[in-house]
N, C-alpha and C positions, 0 to 999 in steps of 0.2 A: 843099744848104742852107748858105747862110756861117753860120760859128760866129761867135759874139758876142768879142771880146775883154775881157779881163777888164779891167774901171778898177781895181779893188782900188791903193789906193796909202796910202803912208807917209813918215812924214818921218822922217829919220834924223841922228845927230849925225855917225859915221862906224863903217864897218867896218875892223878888221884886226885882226893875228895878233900875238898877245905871249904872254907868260908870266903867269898867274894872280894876284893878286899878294895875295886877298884868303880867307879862310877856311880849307876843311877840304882843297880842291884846288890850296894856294899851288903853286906851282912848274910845273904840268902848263902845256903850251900849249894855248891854244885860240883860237878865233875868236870876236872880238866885234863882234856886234852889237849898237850904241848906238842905243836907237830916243829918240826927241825926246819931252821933258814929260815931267811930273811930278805929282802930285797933293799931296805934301807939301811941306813948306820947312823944312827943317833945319838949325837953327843952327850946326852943324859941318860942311855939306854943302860940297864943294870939288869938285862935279861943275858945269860948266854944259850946260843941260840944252836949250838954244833948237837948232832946227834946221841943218844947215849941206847940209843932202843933202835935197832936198825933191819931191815926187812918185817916188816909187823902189816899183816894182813886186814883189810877190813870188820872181818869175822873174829880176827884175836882183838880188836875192840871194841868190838860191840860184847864177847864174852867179858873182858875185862872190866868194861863201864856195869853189864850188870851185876856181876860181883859185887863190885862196890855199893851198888844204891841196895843191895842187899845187906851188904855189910855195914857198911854206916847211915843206915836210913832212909828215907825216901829226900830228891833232891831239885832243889828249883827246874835246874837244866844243864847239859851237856855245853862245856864252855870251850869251845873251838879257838883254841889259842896256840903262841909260837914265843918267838917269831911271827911269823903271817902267815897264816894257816889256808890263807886261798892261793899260797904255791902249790899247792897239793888239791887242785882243783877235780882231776879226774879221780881221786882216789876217795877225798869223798863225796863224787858223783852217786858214789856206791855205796859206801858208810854212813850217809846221811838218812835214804830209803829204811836200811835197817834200824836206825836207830829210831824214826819214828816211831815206825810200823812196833817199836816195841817198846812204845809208850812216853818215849821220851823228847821233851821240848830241846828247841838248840838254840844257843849263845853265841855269838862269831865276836871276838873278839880282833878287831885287823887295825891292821894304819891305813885304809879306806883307799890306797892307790890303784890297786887293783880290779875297777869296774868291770873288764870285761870276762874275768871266772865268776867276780860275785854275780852277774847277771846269767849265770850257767847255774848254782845254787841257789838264789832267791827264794826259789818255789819251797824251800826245804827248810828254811830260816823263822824261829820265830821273833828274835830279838839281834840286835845289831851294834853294838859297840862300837862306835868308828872312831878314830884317832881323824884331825887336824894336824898336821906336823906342821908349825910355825917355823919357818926360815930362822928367825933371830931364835929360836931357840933349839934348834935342831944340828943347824951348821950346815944345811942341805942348799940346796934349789930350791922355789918358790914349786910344790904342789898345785896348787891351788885349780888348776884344769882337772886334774885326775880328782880332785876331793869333790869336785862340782859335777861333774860324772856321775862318782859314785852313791854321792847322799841322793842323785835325783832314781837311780835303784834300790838305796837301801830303806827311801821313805815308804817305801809300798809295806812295811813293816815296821813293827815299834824299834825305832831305832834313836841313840841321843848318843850326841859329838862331845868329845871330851879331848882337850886342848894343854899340856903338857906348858907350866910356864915357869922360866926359871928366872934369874934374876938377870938377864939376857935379852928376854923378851923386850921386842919394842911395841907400845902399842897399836901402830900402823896392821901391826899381822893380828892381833885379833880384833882390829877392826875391818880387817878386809874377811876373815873365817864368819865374821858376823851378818856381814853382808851374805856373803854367799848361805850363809844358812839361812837369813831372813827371805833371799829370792823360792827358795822350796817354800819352807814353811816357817814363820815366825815361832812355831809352837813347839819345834824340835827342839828336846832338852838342850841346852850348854851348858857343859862341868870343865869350870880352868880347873885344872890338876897342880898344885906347886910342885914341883918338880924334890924327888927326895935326891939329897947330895951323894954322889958317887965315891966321893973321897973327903976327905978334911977340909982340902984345899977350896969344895964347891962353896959358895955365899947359899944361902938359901933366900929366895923372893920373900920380900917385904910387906906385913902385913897391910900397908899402905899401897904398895902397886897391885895387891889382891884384889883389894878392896875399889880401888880405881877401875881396873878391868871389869867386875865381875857390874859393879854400876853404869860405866858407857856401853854393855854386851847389854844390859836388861833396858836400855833408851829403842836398841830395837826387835828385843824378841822376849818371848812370854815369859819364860823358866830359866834363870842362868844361874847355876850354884860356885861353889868352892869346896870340892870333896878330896882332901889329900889321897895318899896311900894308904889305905888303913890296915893291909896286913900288913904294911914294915910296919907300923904304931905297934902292932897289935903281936910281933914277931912271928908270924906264921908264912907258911907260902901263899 
């Protein structure tokens, strides 16, 4: 009997190999996978997020990731990024199996809205990036339901919040993200991120509101840093 082939397919921004450059795993290399779209629109956001790689099968990346870790090295882990890479939930329902099964650890890189895919992937996940999107510094709606949701899924796994602060920011929102972290677990990392300027025009956060924040976040949870973007520093992807 002929087996069916599978159509399962995806759009992707692009795949490859760099240096980390964002949270609790700056520095480690790994493999990114940029899968296309977005759900949010954030006012600070400097990712574009439109297609450039378009019908890409599960199986063309899982050959393309190992390529890579062939080609430039052995690599932390496979970093599930976008956009927000759990639009793309049934696809990889299927990409994620594979990619284990052949060796490789996974990175999910999201803005944490999304509970009810990441609770279809969990089992497959070893490590969990989540975004806080702060209202004052987003320009959005208050989150805060959907964030509460999903860190109570993504703590079954090492996972640490990282909070986007510009000079915007009021401290009312990360003291409410702090809250809501400290009801999981007080222990779950928090990295305010200052926010890197989109244009000329952007002010950048003030050593003094950093510092302010990153002190009332650690009055109630264990770990709270200040980790910028270190690939813009560093000029890489």
């Amino acid at each position: 009997m002929k087996r069916k082939r599978n159509k399962l397919k995806a759009d992707l921004i692009e795949i490859f190999s760099s240096i980390q450059g964002e949270g609790l795993f700056v520095g480690y290399k790994q493999i990114f996978v940029r899968l296309a779209g977005c759900n949010l629109r954030c006012v600070f956001c400097d990712t574009k997020t439109e297609a450039k790689i378009k019908g890409v099968s599960p199986n063309d990346v899982l050959r393309k990731v190992k390529y890579l870790d062939r080609a430039h090295g052995e690599h932390h882990a496979v970093s599930l990024t976008g956009g927000e890479p759990l639009l793309h939930t049934a696809f990889l329902k299927e990409l994620l199996p594979k990619l284990k099964r052949a060796g490789f650890k996974i990175y999910l890189e999201t803005n944490g809205t999304l509970y009810k895919e990441l609770k279809q992937l969990i089992k497959y996940i070893d490590f969990v990036a989540m975004d806080f999107k702060l209202p004052s510094s987003t320009a959005m709606a208050p989150l805060w339901r959907l964030h509460k949701e999903f860190l109570k899924i993504a703590s079954k796994k090492k996972v640490f919040v990282k909070a986007v602060v510009t000079n915007k920011t009021h401290l009312a929102d990360v003291l409410e993200a702090g809250r809501i972290i400290e009801k999981i677990s007080k222990d779950i990392i928090f990295i305010l991120q200052p926010a890197t300027p989109v244009s000329t025009r952007d002010k950048e956060v003030s050593h003094r509101k950093l510092s302010e924040y990153r002190h009332i976040s650690a009055e109630r949870l264990t770990n709270v840093r200040v980790i910028p973007q270190m690939h813009k520093i560093m000029g890489i992807r």
